[in-house]
C-alpha positions in Angstrom: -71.2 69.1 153.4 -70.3 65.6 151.5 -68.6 66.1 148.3 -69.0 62.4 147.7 -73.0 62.9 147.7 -73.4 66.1 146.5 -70.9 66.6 143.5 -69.2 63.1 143.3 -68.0 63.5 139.8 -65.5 66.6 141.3 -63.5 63.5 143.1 -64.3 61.5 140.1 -61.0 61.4 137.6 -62.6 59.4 135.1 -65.9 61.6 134.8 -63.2 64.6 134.9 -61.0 63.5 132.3 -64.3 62.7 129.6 -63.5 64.2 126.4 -66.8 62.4 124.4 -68.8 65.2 125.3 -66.7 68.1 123.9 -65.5 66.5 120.9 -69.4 65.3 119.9 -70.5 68.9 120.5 -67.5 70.7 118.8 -68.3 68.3 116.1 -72.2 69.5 116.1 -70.7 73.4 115.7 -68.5 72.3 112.6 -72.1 71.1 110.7 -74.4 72.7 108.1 -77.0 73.0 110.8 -74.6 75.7 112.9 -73.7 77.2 109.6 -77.0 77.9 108.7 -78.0 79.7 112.0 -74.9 81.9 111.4 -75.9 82.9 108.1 -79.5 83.5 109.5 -78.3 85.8 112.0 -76.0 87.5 110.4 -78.4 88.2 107.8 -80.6 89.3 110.3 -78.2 92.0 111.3 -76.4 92.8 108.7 -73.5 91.6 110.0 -71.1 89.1 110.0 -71.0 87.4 113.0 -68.7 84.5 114.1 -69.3 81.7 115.8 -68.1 82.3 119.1 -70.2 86.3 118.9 -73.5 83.9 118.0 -72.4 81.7 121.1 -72.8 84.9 123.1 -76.1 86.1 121.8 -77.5 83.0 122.5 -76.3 83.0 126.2 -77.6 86.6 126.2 -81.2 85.1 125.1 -81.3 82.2 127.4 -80.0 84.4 130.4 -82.5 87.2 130.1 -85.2 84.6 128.5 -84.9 83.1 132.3 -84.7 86.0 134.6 -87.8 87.8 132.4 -89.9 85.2 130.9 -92.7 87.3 130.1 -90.6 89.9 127.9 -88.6 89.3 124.7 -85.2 89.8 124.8 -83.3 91.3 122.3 -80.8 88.7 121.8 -83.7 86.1 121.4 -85.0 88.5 118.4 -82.3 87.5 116.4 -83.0 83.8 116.1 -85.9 82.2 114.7 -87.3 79.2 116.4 -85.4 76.4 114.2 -82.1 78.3 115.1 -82.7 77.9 118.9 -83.8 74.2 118.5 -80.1 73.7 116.4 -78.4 75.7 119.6 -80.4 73.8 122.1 -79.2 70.4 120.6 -75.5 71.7 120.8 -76.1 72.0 124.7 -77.8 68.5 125.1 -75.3 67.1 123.1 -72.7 68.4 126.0 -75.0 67.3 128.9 -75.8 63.9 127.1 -72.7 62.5 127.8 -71.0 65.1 130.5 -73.9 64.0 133.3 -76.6 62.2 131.0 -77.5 58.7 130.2 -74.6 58.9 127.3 -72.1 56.6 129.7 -72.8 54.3 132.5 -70.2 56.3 135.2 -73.0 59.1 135.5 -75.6 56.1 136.4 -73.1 54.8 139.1 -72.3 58.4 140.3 -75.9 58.8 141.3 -75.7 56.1 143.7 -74.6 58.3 147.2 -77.7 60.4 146.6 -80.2 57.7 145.6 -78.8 55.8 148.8 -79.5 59.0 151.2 -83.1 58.3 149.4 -83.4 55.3 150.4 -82.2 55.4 153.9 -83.9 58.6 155.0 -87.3 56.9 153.9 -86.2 53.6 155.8 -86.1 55.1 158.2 -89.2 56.9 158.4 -90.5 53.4 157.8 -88.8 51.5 160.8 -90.1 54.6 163.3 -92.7 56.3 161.9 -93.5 58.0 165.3 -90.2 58.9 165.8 -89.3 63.0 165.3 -88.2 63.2 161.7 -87.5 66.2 159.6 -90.7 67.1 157.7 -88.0 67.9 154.5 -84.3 67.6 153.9 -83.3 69.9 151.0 -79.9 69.1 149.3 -78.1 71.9 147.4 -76.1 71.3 143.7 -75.0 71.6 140.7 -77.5 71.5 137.8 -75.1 68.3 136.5 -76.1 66.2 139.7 -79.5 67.3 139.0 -78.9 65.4 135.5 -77.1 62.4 137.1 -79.6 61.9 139.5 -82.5 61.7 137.1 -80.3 59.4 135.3 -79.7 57.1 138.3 -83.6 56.9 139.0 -84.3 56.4 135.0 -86.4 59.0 134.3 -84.7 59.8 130.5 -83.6 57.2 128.3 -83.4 58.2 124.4 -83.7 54.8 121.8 -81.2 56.0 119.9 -77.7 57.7 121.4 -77.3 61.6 120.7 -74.8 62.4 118.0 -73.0 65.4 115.9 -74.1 63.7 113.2 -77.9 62.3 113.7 -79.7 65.9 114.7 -82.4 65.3 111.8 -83.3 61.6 113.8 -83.4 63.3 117.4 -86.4 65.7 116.9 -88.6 64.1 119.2 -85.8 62.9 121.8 -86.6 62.6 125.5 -83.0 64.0 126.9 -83.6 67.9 126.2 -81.8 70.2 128.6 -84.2 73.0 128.6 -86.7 70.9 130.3 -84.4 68.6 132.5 -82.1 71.4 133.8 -84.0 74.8 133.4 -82.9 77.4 135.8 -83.6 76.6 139.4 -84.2 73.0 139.0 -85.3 70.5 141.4 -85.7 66.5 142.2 -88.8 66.0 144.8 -89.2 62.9 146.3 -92.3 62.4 148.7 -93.3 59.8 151.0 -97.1 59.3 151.6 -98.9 57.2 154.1 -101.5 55.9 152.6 -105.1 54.9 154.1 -105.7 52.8 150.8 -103.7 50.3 149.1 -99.8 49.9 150.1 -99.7 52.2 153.3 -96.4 53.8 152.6 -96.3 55.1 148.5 -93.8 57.4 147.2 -94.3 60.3 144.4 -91.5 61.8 142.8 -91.6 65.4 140.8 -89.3 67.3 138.6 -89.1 71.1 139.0 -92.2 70.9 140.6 -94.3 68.6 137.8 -95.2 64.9 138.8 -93.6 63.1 137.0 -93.6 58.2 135.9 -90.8 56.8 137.5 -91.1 53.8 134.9 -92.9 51.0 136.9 -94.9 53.0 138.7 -98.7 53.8 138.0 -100.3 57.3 137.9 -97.5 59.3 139.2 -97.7 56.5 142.5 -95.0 54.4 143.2 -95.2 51.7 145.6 -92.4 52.0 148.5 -91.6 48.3 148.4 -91.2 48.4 144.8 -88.9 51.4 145.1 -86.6 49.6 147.8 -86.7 47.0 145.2 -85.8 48.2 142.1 -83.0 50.2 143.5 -81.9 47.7 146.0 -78.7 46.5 144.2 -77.7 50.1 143.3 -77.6 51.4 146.4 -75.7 48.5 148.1 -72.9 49.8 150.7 -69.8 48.5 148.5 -71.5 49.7 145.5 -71.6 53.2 146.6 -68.7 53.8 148.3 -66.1 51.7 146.5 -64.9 54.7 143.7 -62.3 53.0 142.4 -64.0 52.7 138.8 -63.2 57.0 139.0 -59.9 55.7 139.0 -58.1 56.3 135.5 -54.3 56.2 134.2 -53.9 59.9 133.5 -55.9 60.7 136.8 -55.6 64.2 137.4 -56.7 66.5 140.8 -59.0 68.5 140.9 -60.1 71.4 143.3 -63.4 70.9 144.9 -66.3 73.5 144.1 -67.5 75.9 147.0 -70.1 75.2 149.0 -71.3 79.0 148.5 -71.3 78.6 144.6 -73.2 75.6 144.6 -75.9 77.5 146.8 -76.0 80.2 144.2 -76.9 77.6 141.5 -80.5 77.3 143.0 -81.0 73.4 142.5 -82.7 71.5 144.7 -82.9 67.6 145.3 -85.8 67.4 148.5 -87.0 64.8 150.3 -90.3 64.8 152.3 -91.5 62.3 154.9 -95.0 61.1 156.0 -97.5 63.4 153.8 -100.8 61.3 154.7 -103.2 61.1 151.7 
């Protein structure tokens, strides 16, 4: 168990003491847009319903939404499509700077894992007949599920997300319901190949292939891959934390292993699948 691989932001003061991505959402929740759903709820019910109750009926919806997809649950009865897509961007608008590609630290913070990456696959490379593990399947929390993704650039939105620019981000790439749903995962694969480059890598998210941007048809040549993330994962790079340094640092307990299990995210790596 690494802590400095697996949740690097826990030892991270500067990713710790972020205040960006509470003060753009609690912004969001003072808008017309979160007024509005209140109103619509409440009218709904009959009621009126406060912010924080309309917090909890959406976590109700979501919760139940995920553990019984093909029912309705009652708590997602009392919100109209347009409401969820106003509560959705609330969440993104945490996650877009908390472990998204709002700030550069969560880039830098992918590093230990995207190094692991690298040198499991080297090393599959130098010895392919050597006895390597058929899969290595990491454990975390759904934020280093987000960081990673950032780290190997698979969401980038034109324009940052904003309390204030919800109408402009309709069509935006960075949506948590689709890069941390319940039970997410990062699969990265290692083919041998009997045409073209012989060793190719494919990477999928929550079990989808998924274009790792330079790559062609979901294929990614291995070289390029070393490559392109050759300067990231350099030694000093990934083990000097000294930008996680910050004048008001503050300590913070590390999470159990045993928690992070229960989170059911995965980050896997498989060797030598010949194609």
């Amino acid at each position: 168990y690494s802590p400095d691989k697996f949740i690097p932001y826990k030892i991270c003061d500067a990713w710790q003491n972020l205040t960006k991505s509470k003060g753009e959402q609690k912004q969001f929740l003072e808008t017309q847009f979160i007024s509005q759903v209140i109103a619509n709820v409440s009218s709904r019910l009959g009621l009126n319903i406060s912010l924080d109750v309309m917090l909890d009926m959406y976590d109700g919806c979501r919760y139940q939404a995920s553990w019984n997809v093909t029912a309705t649950s009652p708590w997602c009865a009392v919100f109209s499509k347009n409401d969820l897509e106003v509560l959705e961007y609330s969440e993104d608008l945490k996650y877009y700077y908390k472990a998204g590609p709002g700030r550069d630290l969560n880039r830098r913070l992918a590093c230990p894992l995207l190094r692991d990456l690298i040198s499991q696959f080297s090393a599959v490379e130098a010895l392919p007949d050597a006895d390597h593990p058929a899969a290595l399947l990491y454990f975390t929390h759904d934020y280093m599920v987000n960081i990673l993704g950032v780290g190997l650039g698979l969401v980038n939105n034109s324009f940052p997300l904003t309390a204030y620019n919800y109408p402009q981000q309709q069509n935006r790439q960075f949506r948590t319901s689709r890069t941390v749903p319940f039970a997410a995962n990062l699969l990265a694969v290692l083919y041998r190949c009997t045409q073209g480059e012989p060793l190719q890598v494919r990477f999928y998210h929550s079990e989808h292939a998924i274009d790792l941007p330079g790559c062609v048809g979901g294929q990614c040549s291995w070289t390029d891959i070393k490559l392109k993330f050759a300067a990231t994962v350099n030694a000093s790079t990934c083990t000097n934390f000294s930008y996680c340094t910050t004048a008001s640092s503050t300590t913070f307990p590390l999470a159990s292993p045993v928690l992070l299990i229960s989170v059911l995210v995965a980050v896997v790596y498989m060797c030598l699948r010949n194609t």
